[in-house]
C-alpha positions in Angstrom: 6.0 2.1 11.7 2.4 0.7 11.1 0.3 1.0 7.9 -3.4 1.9 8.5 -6.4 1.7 5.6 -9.6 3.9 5.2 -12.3 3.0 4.0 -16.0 3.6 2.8 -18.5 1.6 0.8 -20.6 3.2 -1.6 -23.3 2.2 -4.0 -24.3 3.5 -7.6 -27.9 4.4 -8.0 -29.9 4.8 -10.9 -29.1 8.4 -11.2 -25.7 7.0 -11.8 -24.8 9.0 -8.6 -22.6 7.3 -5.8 -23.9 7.3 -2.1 -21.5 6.2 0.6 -23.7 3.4 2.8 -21.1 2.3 5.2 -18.1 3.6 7.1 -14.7 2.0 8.5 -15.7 -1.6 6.6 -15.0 -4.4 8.5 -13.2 -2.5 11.0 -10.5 -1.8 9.2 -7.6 -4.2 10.1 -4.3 -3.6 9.7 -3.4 -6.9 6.8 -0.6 -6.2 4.7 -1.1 -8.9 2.1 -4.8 -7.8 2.0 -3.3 -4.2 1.2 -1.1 -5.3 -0.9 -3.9 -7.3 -3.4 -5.6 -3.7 -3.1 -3.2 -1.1 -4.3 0.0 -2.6 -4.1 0.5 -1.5 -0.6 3.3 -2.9 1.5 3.3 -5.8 -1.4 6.1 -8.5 0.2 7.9 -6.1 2.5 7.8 -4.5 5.9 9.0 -1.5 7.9 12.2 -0.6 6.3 11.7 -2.8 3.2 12.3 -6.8 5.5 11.3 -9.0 2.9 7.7 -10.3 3.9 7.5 -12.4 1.5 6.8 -13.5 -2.2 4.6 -10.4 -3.0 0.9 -10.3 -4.7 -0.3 -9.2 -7.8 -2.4 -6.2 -6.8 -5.9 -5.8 -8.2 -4.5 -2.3 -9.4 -1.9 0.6 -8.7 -3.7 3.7 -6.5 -6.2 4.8 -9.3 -6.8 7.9 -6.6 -9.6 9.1 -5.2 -12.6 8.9 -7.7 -14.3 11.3 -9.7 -16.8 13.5 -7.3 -16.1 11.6 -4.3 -17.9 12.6 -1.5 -18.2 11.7 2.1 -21.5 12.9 4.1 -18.8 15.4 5.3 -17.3 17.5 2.0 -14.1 17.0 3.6 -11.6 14.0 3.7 -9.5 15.2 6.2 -10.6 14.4 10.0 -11.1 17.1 12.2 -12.4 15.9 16.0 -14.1 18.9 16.2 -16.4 18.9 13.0 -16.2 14.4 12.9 -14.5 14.4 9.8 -13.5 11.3 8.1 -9.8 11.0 7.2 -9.3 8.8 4.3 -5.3 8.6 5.0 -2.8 10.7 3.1 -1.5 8.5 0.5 -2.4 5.5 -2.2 -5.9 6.3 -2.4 -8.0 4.3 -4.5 -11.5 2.2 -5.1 -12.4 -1.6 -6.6 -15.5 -2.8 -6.7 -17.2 -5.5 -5.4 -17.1 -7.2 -8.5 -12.9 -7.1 -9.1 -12.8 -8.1 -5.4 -14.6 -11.8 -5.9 -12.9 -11.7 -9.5 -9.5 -11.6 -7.5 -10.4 -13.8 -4.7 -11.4 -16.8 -6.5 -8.3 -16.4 -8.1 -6.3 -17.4 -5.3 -8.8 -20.4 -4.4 -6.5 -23.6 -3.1 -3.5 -21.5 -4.1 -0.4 -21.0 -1.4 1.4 -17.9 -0.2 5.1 -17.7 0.6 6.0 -16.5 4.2 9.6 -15.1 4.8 10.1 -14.3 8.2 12.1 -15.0 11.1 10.5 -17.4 13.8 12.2 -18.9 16.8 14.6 -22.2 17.0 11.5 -23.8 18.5 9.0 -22.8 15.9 11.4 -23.8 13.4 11.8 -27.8 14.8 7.7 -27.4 14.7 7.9 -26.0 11.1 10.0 -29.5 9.9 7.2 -31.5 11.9 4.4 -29.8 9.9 3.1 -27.0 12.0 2.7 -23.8 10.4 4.2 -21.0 13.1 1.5 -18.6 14.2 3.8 -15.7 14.9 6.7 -14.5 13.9 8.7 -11.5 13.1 10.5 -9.7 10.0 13.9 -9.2 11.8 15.5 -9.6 15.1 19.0 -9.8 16.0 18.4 -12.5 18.6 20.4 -15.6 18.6 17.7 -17.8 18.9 15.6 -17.3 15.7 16.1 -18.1 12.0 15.1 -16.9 8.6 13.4 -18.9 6.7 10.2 -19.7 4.1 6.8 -21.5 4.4 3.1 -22.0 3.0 0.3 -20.8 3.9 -3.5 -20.6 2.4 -3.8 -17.3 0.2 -7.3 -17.0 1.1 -6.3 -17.9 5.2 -3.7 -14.4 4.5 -6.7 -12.6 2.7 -9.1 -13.2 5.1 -10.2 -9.7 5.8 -10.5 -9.1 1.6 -13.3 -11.7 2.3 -15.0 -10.1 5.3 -14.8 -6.9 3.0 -16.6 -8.9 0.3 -19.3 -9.8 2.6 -20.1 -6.5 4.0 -20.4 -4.8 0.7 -22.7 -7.5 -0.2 -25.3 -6.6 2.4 -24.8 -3.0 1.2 -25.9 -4.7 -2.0 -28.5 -6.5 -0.5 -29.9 -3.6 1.7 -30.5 -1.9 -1.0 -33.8 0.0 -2.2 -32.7 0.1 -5.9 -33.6 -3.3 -8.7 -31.3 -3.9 -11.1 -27.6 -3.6 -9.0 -24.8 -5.4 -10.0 -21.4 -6.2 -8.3 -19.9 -3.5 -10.6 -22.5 -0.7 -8.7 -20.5 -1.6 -5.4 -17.2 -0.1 -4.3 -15.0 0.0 -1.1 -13.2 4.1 -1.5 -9.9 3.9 0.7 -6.9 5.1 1.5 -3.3 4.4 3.7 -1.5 6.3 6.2 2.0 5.5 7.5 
């Protein structure tokens, strides 16, 4: 079973008040590691608890939804009918734009430890060098093996980048002087 994030990107104004500017940011892809860094969501296992791999230290637990949240809709629950926006029904949480590039240039020309289970083929490649593009958590076929590699922490957090840049043009687009990183946020949440 898959693990989807919500999402919204706000921005602080002078009033101190939060206005959500952007919906769904950076289309919302489904990246484990990059949930895990969030909220410590899906942090080094799978579906059923397969060992992913060696796990991330997450920017923080769920802190829940935050004080006041609004959408442009008072709900948070999607309805078709009224065009709702779901925020998921568990780990809800915010960072801001500022403990996002904290985080990532913490893991600048650092390595991430893959465990999965990749094919007799893949795994002559992986002794030559090359990195396997796919592979899979478990499998009972005969023809595959568990084992570790490397890989670029900031290659396995590329979407936590593309969210950095898109709440950076909310930054930019703004009317307001005077905002800061911390007046930026991504508001989210998972489903299962």
């Amino acid at each position: 079973m898959g693990c989807d994030i919500h999402t919204v990107g706000q921005i602080r104004g002078r009033d101190g008040k939060w206005e959500t500017k952007r919906e769904n940011i950076a289309d919302e892809w489904r990246t484990y590691d990059s949930f895990a860094v969030l909220a410590n969501v899906r942090n080094g296992s799978g579906f059923a608890g397969c060992d992913t791999g060696e796990g991330w230290k997450p920017i923080a637990e769920p802190r829940g939804l935050p004080e006041g949240f609004k959408m442009k809709y008072e709900d948070h629950i999607y309805d078709y009918d009224e065009k709702k926006k779901w925020m998921g029904d568990h780990s809800h949480s915010w960072v801001t734009l500022k403990e996002l590039k904290d985080k990532i240039k913490t893991y600048k020309n650092k390595l991430y430890e893959i465990h999965g289970m990749i094919s007799l083929e893949q795994y002559k490649q992986l002794q030559s060098g090359k990195i396997p593009d796919n592979w899979c958590e478990y499998t009972n076929a005969k023809d595959y093996v568990r084992t570790t590699w490397k890989v670029s922490c900031l290659k396995r957090l590329k979407w936590l980048t593309l969210v950095v840049k898109e709440l950076e043009l909310i930054l930019e687009c703004s009317y307001e002087d005077n905002i800061k990183d911390e007046d930026v946020r991504m508001v989210f949440g998972f489903d299962s």
